[in-house]
FIDONU-119607 format. One record per residue: residue number from 1; residue in three letters; z, x, y of N, C-alpha, C, O in turn. Coordinates in steps of 0.05 Angstrom, whole numbers, plus 5000, padded with zeros to 4 digits. Example, Ala and Ser with C-alpha at 12.3 -4.5 7.8 and 13.67 -1.06 7.14 Angstrom:
PT   i  aa n_up n_east n_north ca_up ca_east ca_north c_up c_east c_north o_up o_east o_north
PT   1 Ala 5156   5264    4886  5156    5246     4910 5156   5264    4934 5169   5285    4934
PT   2 Ser 5142   5257    4955  5143    5273     4979 5157   5258    5001 5161   5268    5023
//
This chain:
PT   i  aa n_up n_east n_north ca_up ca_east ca_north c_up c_east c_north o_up o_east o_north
PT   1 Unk 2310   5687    4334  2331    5705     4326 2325   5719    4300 2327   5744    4300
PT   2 Unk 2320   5709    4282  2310    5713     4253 2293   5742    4261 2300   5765    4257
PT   3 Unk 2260   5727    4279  2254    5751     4280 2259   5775    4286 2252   5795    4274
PT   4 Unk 2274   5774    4306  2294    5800     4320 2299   5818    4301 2293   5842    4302
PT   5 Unk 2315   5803    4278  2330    5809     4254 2306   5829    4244 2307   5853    4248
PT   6 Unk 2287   5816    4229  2265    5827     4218 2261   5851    4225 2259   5871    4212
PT   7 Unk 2258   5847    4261  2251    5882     4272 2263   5898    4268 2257   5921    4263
PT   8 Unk 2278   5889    4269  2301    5908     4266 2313   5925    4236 2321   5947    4230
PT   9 Unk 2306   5889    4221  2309    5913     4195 2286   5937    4189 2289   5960    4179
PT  10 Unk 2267   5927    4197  2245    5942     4198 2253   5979    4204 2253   5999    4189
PT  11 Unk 2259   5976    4230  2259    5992     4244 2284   6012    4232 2286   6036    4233
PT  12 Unk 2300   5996    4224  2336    6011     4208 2315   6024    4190 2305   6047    4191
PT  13 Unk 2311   6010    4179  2293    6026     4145 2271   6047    4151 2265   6065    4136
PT  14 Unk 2261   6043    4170  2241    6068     4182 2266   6094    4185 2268   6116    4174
PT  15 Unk 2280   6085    4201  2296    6108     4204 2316   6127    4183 2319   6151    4181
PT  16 Unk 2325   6108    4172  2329    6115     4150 2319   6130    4129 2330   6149    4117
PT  17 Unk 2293   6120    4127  2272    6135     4109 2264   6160    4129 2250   6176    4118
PT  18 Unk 2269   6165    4150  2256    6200     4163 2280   6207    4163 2283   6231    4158
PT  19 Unk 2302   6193    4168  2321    6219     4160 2334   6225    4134 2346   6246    4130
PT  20 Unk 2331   6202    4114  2334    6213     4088 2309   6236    4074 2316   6252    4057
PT  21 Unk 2285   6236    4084  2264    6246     4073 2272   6292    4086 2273   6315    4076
PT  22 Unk 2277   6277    4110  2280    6305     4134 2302   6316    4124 2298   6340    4126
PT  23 Unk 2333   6310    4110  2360    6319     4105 2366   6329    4080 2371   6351    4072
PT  24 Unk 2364   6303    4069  2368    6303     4034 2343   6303    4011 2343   6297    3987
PT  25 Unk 2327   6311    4028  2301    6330     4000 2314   6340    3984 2333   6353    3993
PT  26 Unk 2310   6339    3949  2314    6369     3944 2288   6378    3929 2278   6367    3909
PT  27 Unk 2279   6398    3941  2261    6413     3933 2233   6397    3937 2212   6395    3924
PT  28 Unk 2243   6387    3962  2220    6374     3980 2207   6345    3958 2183   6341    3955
PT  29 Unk 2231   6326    3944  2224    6312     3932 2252   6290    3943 2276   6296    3941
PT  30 Unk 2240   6264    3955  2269    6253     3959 2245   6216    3956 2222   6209    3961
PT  31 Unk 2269   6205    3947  2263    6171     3934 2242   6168    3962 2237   6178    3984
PT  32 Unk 2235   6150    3946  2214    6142     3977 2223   6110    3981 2216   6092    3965
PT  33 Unk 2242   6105    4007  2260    6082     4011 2226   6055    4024 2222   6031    4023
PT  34 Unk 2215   6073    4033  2197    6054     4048 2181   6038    4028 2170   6018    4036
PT  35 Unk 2179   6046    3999  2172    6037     3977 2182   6015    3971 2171   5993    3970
PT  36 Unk 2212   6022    3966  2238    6007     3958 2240   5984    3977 2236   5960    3970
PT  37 Unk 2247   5991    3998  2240    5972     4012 2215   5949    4014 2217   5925    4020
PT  38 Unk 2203   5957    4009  2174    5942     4001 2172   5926    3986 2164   5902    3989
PT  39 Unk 2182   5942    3960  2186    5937     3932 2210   5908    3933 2203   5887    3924
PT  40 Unk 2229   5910    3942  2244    5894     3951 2253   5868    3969 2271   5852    3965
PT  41 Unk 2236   5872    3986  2227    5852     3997 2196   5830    3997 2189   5810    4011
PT  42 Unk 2182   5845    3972  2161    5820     3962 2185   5816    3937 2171   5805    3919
PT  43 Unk 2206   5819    3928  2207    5800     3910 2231   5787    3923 2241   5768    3910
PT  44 Unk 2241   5794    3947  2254    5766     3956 2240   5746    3980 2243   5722    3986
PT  45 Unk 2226   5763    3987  2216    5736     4018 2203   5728    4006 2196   5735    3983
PT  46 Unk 2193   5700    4028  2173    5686     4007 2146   5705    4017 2144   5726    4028
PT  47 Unk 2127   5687    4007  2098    5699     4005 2090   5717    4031 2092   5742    4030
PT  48 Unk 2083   5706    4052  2074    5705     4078 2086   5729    4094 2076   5743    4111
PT  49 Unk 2110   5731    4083  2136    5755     4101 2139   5772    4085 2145   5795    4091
PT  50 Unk 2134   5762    4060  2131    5795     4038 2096   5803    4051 2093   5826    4060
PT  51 Unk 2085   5795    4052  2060    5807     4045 2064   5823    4082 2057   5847    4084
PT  52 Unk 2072   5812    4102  2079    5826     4122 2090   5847    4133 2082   5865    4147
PT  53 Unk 2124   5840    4120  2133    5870     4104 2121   5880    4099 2115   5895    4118
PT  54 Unk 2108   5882    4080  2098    5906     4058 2070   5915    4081 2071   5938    4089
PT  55 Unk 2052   5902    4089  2030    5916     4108 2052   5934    4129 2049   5958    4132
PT  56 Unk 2068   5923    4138  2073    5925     4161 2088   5973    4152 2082   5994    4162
PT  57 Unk 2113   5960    4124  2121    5986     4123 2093   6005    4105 2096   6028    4097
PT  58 Unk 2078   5994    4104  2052    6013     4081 2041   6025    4122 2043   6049    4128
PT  59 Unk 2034   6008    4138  2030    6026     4158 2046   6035    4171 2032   6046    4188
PT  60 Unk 2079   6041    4181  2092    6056     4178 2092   6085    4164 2106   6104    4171
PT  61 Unk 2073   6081    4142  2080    6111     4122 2049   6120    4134 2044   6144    4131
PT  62 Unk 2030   6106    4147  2003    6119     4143 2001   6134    4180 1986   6149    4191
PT  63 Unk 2031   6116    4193  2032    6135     4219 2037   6161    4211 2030   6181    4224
PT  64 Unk 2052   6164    4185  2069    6189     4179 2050   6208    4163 2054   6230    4154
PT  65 Unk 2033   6195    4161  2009    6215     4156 1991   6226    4168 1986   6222    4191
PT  66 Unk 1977   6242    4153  1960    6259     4164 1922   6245    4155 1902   6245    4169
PT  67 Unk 1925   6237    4137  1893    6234     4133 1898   6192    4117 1917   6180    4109
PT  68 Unk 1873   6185    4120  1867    6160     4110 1891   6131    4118 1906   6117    4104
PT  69 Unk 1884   6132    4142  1900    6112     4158 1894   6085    4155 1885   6073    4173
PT  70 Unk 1897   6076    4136  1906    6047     4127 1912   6041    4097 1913   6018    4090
PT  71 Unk 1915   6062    4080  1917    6069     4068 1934   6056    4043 1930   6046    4021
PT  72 Unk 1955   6061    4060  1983    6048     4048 1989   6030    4060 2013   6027    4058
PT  73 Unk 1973   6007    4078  1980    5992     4087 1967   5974    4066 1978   5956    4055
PT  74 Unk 1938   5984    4062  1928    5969     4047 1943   5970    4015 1957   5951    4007
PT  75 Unk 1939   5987    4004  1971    5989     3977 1984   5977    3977 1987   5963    3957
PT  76 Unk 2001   5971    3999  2026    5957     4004 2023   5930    4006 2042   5916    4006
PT  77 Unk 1999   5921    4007  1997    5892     4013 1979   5880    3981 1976   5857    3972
PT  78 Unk 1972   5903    3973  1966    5888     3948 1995   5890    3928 2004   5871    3916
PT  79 Unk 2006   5913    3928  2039    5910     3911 2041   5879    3920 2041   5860    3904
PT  80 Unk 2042   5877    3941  2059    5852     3945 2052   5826    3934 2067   5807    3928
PT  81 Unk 2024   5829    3930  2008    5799     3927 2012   5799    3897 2023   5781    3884
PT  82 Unk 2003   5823    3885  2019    5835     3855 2038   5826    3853 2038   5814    3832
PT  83 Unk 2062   5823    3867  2086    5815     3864 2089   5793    3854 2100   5787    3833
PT  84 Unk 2075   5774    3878  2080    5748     3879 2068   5745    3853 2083   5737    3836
PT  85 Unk 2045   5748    3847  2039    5731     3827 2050   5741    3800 2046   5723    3784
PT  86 Unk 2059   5760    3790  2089    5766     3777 2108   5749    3778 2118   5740    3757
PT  87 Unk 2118   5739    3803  2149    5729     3801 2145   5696    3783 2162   5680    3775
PT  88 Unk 2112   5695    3784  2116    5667     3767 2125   5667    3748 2144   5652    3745
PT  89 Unk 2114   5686    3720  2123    5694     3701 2146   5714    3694 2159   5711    3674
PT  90 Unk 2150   5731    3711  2180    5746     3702 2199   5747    3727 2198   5750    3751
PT  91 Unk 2221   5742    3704  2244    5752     3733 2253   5782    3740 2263   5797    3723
PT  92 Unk 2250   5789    3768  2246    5799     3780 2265   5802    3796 2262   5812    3819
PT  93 Unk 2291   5792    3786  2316    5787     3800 2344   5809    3795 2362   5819    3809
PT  94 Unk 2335   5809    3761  2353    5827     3750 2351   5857    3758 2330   5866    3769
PT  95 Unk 2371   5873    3753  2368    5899     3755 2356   5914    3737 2347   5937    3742
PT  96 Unk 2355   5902    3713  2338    5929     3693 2304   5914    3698 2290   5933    3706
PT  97 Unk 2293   5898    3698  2266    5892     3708 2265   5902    3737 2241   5895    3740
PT  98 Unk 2274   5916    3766  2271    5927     3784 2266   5950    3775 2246   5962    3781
PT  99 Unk 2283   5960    3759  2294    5996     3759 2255   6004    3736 2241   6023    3740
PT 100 Unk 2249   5979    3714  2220    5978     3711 2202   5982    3725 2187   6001    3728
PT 101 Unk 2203   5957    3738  2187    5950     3753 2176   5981    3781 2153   5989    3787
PT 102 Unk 2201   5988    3788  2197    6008     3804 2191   6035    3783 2181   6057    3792
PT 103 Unk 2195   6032    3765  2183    6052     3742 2155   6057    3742 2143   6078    3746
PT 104 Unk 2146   6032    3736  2120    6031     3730 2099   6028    3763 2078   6039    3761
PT 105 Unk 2104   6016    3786  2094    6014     3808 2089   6034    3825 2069   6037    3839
PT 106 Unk 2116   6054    3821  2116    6085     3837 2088   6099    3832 2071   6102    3849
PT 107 Unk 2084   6109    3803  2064    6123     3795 2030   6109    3797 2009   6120    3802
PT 108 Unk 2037   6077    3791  2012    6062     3800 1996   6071    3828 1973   6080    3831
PT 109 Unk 2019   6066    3849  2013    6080     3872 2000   6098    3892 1985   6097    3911
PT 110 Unk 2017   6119    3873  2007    6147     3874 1983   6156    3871 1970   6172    3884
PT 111 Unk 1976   6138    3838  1951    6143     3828 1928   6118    3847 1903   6118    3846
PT 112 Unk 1931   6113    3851  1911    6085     3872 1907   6097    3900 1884   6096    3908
PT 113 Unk 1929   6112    3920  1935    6135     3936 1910   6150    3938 1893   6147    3956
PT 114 Unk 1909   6174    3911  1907    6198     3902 1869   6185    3902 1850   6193    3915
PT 115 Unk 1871   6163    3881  1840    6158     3884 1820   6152    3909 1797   6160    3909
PT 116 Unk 1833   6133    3934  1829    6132     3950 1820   6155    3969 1798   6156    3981
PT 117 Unk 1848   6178    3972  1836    6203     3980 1823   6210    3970 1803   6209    3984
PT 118 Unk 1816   6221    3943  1796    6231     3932 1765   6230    3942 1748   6247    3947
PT 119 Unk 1767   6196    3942  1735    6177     3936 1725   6178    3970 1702   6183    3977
PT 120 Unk 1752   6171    3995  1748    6169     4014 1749   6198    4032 1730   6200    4049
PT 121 Unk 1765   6217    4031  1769    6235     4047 1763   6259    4038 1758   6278    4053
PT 122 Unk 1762   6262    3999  1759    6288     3995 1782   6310    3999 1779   6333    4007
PT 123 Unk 1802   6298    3994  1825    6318     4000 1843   6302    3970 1836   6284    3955
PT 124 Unk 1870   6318    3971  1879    6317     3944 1912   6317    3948 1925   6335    3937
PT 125 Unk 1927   6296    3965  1956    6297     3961 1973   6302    3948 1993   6314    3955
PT 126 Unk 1967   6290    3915  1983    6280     3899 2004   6308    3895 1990   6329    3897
PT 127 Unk 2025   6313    3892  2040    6337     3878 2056   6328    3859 2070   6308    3860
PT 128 Unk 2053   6352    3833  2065    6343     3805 2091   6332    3809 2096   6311    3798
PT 129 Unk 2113   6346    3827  2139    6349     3825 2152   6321    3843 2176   6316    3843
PT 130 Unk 2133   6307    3856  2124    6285     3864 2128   6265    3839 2149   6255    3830
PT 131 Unk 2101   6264    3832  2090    6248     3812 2119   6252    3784 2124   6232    3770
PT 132 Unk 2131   6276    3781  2143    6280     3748 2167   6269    3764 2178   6260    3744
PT 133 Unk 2184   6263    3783  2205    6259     3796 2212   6237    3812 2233   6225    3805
PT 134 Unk 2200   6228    3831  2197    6197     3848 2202   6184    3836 2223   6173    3842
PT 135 Unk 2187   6173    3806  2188    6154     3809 2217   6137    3794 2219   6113    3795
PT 136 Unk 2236   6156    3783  2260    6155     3775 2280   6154    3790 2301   6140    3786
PT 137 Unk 2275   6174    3819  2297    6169     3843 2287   6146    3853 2303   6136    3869
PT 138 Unk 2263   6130    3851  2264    6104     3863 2280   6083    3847 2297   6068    3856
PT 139 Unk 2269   6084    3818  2277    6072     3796 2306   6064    3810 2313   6041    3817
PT 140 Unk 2325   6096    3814  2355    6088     3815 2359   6076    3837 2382   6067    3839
PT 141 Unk 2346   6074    3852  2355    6065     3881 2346   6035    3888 2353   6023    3908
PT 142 Unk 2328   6026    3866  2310    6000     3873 2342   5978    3871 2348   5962    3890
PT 143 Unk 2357   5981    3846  2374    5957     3852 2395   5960    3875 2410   5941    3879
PT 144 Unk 2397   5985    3891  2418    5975     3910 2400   5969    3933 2405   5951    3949
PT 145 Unk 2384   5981    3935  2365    5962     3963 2363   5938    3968 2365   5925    3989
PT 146 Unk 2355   5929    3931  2351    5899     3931 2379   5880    3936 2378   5859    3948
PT 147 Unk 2402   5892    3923  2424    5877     3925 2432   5881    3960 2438   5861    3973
PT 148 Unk 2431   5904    3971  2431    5912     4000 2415   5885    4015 2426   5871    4033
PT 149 Unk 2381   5880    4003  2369    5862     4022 2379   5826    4013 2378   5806    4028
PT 150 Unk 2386   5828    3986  2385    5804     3979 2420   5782    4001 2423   5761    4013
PT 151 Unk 2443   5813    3989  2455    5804     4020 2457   5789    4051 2470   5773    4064
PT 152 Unk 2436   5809    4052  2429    5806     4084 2417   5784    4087 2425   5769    4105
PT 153 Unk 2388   5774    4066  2383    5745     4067 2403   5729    4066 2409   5715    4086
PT 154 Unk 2417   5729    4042  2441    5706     4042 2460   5711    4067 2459   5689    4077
PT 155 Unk 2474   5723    4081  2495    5721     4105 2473   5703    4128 2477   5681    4138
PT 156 Unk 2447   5721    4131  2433    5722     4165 2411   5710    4163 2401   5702    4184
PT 157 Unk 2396   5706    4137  2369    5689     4131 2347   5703    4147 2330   5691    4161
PT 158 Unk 2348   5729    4144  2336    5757     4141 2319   5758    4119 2328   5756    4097
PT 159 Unk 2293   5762    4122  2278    5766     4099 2271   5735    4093 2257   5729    4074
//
């Protein structure tokens, strides 16, 4: 049953993220939830299901691309392992260490992303208005995701 759950959240949050990305752009810049999501669930599952999560939605984003297909799967699974070994030393629970944390990880990203294409494909994603903007609409959005997922664990033992 649990798992079900999982797919499912999976799958809500996929959707979510193409139709928040497709609707409410502005100026072709909108939070990137699949992040958040990510971001959010290595610091509540344990090890094994974060690091799954996070592969699982990093390849989600690399279907939604166009070049370097594993990309962000692979990103996504080191954030996570990053994570974990973070949560020994800081908490990672509060909201002003998230709204950081997603401060400082957004742009890490991007730039780890940006090198990859570079080194691997020779092409050049990154956009300023991207990079000068994301990573603050994630910032704002990282604590209601988390309080959103940390919920859903506690009611359904989700995550």
């Amino acid at each position: 049953m649990i798992i079900m759950g999982d797919i499912l959240l999976y799958a809500l949050t996929g959707i979510v993220y193409w139709w928040w990305t497709a609707n409410l752009s502005v100026f072709g810049v909108a939070p990137n939830l699949i992040f958040i999501a990510a971001l959010s669930a290595a610091i509540i599952a344990r090890p094994a299901k974060a690091l799954a999560y996070c592969f699982f939605f990093g390849l989600y984003l690399d279907f939604l691309g166009a070049s370097l297909f594993g990309a962000y799967a692979l990103i996504y699974t080191l954030m996570a392992y990053g994570i974990y070994m973070m949560k020994r030393h800081l908490d990672l629970v509060g909201s002003f260490s998230q709204v950081v944390a997603a401060l400082i990880l957004t742009p890490v990203i991007m730039f780890f992303y940006q090198g990859l294409s570079l080194t691997l494909g020779r092409i050049n994603p990154l956009q300023l208005k991207g990079l000068l903007i994301e990573p603050f609409l994630n910032a704002l959005l990282a604590p209601l995701m988390f309080h959103f997922f940390a919920q859903l664990k506690k009611r359904s033992g989700i995550l």
